[in-house]
C-alpha positions in Angstrom: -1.3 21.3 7.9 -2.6 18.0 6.8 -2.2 18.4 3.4 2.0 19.4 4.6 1.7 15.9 6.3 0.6 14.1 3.5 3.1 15.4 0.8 5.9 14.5 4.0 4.8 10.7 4.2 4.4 10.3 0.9 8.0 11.3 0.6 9.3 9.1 3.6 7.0 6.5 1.9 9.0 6.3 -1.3 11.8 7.2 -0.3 12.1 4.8 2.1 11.1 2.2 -0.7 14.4 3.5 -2.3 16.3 3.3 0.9 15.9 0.0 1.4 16.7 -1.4 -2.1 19.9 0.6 -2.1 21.2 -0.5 1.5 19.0 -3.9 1.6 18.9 -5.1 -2.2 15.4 -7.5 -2.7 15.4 -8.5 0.8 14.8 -4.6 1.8 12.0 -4.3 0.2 10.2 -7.5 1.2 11.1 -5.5 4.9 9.6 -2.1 3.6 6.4 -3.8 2.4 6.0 -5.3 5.9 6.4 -2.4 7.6 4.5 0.0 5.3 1.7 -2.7 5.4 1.4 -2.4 9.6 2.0 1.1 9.6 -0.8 2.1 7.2 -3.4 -0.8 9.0 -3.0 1.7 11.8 -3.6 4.7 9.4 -6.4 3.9 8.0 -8.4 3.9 11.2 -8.3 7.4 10.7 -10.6 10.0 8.8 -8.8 13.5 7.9 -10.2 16.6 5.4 -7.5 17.6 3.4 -7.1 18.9 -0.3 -11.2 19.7 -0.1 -11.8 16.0 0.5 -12.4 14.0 3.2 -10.1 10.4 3.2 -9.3 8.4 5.4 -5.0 8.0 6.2 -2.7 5.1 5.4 -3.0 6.0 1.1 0.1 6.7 0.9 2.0 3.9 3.1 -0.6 1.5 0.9 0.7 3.2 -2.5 4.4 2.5 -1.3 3.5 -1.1 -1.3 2.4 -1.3 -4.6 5.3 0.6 -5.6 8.1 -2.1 -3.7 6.1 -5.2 -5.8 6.0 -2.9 -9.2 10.0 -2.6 -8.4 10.4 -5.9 -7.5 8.3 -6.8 -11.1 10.5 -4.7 -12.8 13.9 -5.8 -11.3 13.9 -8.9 -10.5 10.8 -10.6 -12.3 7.3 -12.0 -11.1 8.3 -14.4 -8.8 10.1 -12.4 -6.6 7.4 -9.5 -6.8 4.5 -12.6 -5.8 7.0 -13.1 -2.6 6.2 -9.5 -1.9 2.5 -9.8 -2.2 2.6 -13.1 0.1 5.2 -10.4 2.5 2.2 -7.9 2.7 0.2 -11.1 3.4 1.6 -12.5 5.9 2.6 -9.4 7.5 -0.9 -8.3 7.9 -2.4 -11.8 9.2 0.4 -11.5 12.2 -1.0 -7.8 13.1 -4.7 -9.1 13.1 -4.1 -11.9 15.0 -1.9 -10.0 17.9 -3.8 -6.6 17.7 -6.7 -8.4 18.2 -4.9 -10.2 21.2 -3.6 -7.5 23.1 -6.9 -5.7 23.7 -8.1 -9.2 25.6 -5.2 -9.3 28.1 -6.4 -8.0 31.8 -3.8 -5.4 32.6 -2.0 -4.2 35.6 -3.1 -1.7 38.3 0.1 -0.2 37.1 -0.8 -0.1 33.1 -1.6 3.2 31.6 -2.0 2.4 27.8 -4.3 -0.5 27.9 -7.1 1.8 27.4 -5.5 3.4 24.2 -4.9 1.0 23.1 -8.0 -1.1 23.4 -9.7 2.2 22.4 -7.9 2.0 19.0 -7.8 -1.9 18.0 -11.3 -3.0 19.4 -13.1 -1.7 16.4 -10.5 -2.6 14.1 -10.8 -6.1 13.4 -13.1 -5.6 10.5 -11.4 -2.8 8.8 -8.4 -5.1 9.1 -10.2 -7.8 7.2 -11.5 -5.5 4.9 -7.7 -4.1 4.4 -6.6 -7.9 4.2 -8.7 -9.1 1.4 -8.3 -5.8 -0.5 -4.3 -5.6 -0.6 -4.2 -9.3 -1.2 -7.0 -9.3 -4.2 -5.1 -5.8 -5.7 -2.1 -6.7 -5.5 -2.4 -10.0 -7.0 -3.7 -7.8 -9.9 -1.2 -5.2 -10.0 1.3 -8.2 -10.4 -0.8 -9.9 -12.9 -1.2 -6.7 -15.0 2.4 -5.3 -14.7 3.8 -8.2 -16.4 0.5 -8.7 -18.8 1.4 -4.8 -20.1 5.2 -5.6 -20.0 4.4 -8.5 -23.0 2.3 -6.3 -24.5 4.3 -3.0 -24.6 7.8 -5.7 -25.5 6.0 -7.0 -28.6 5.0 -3.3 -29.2 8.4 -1.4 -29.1 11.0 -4.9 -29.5 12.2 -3.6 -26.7 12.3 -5.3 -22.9 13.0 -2.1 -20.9 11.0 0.7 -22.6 7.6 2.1 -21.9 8.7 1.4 -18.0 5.6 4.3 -17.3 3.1 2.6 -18.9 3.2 -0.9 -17.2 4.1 1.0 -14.0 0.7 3.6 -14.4 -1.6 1.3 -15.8 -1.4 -2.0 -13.3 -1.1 0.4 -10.1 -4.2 2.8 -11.3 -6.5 -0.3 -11.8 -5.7 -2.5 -9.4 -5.5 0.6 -6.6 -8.9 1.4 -7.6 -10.2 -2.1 -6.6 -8.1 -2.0 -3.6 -10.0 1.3 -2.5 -13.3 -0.1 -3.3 -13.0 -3.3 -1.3 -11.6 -2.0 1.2 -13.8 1.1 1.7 -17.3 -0.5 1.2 -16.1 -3.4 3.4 -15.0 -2.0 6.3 -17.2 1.5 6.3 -20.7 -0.3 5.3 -23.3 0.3 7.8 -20.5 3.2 9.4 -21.3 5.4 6.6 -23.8 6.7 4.0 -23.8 4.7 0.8 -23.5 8.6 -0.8 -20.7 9.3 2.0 -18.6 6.3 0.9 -18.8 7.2 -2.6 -17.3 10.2 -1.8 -14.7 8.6 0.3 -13.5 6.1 -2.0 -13.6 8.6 -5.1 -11.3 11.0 -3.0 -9.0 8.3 -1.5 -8.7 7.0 -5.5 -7.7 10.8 -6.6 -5.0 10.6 -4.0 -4.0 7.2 -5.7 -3.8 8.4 -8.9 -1.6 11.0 -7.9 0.3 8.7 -5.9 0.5 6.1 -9.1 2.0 9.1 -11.5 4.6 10.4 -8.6 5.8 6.6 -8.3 7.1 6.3 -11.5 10.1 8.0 -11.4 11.0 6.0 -8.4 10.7 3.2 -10.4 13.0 4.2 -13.0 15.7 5.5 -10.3 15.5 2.2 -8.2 16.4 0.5 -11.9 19.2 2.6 -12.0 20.2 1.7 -8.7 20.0 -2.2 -9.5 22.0 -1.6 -12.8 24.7 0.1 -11.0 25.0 -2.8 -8.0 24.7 -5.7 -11.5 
């Protein structure tokens, strides 16, 4: 079942990426990154055991971030993909700061989810954190490194559209894996065993690098979406 509800999200999670450059041009998918970015801060709180490892949620909804700044790199240059980073940003400050108001208010007689929700978001702050500094610090690299292969693989080939796959694969695969690093040691040290977060983060990154390869061809799609709107 949860490996069912993995392959699912990962579907609405790109898709939607594509969804919202096709209805919503640019400014769609500075929207998807800010919703993918609350939705999988709310994931991650979460530990599930699926395909023989133990990881913890929000992978996917993450991986569709880095996907909406690789399209955004690829489309409509590194300026615009930078806006999505500082999107992401942003976007995750404004849920820190009001998730970690809402478990302070004093609620009614009447209230039923306070509890729930205090339950949830009282022990988040630091994984937020954690989640903060490690989308901001990878994504700055996947930026970086998507436009540093894109020179390289354009002096290579003479060419300023081919080899699409290898600027996508390589900047996502290396900045993912310091994403998953700094965030998992961050916000699980002291939780966990040092052996038990190894094993965390090396399953979380084999779901990224599976995530990285099944991205591409949603890359080269959503440039056939933008050529046909040009």
């Amino acid at each position: 079942m949860n490996e069912l509800l993995l392959i699912i999200t990962l579907l609405i999670s790109f898709g939607g990426t594509l969804l919202f450059l096709k209805v919503f041009g640019k400014g769609g998918l500075f929207a998807w990154i800010g919703i993918a970015t609350v939705f999988a801060n709310i994931e991650v709180t979460i530990v599930v055991h699926a395909f023989g490892m133990d990881q913890t949620l929000g992978n996917t909804l993450f991986a569709a971030t880095f996907l909406a700044t690789d399209i955004l790199s690829e489309i409509y240059g590194k300026k615009e993909a930078t806006k999505g980073v500082l999107a992401g940003i942003f976007t995750s400050l404004a849920f820190i700061v009001l998730s970690f108001m809402w478990v302070h208010y004093i609620p009614a007689e009447s209230d039923w989810a306070s509890d729930f929700v205090h339950g949830l978001f009282s022990n988040t702050p630091r994984m937020l954190i954690s989640s903060l500094l490690a989308y901001a610090i990878s994504e700055w690299i996947d930026v970086f490194l998507y436009h540093a292969w894109w020179n390289l693989t354009e002096k290579k080939t003479g060419s300023h559209t081919k080899m699409l796959w290898f600027r996508n694969n390589f900047s996502t695969l290396i900045s993912q894996f310091v994403n998953i690093v700094i965030f998992n040691f961050g916000a699980f040290w002291g939780i966990y065993t040092f052996k038990e977060l190894v094993g965390i983060t090396a399953a979380c990154y084999v779901i990224y690098v599976a995530t990285s390869l099944l991205d591409t061809p949603f890359v080269y799609i959503a440039r056939k979406i933008a050529n046909k709107e040009k």
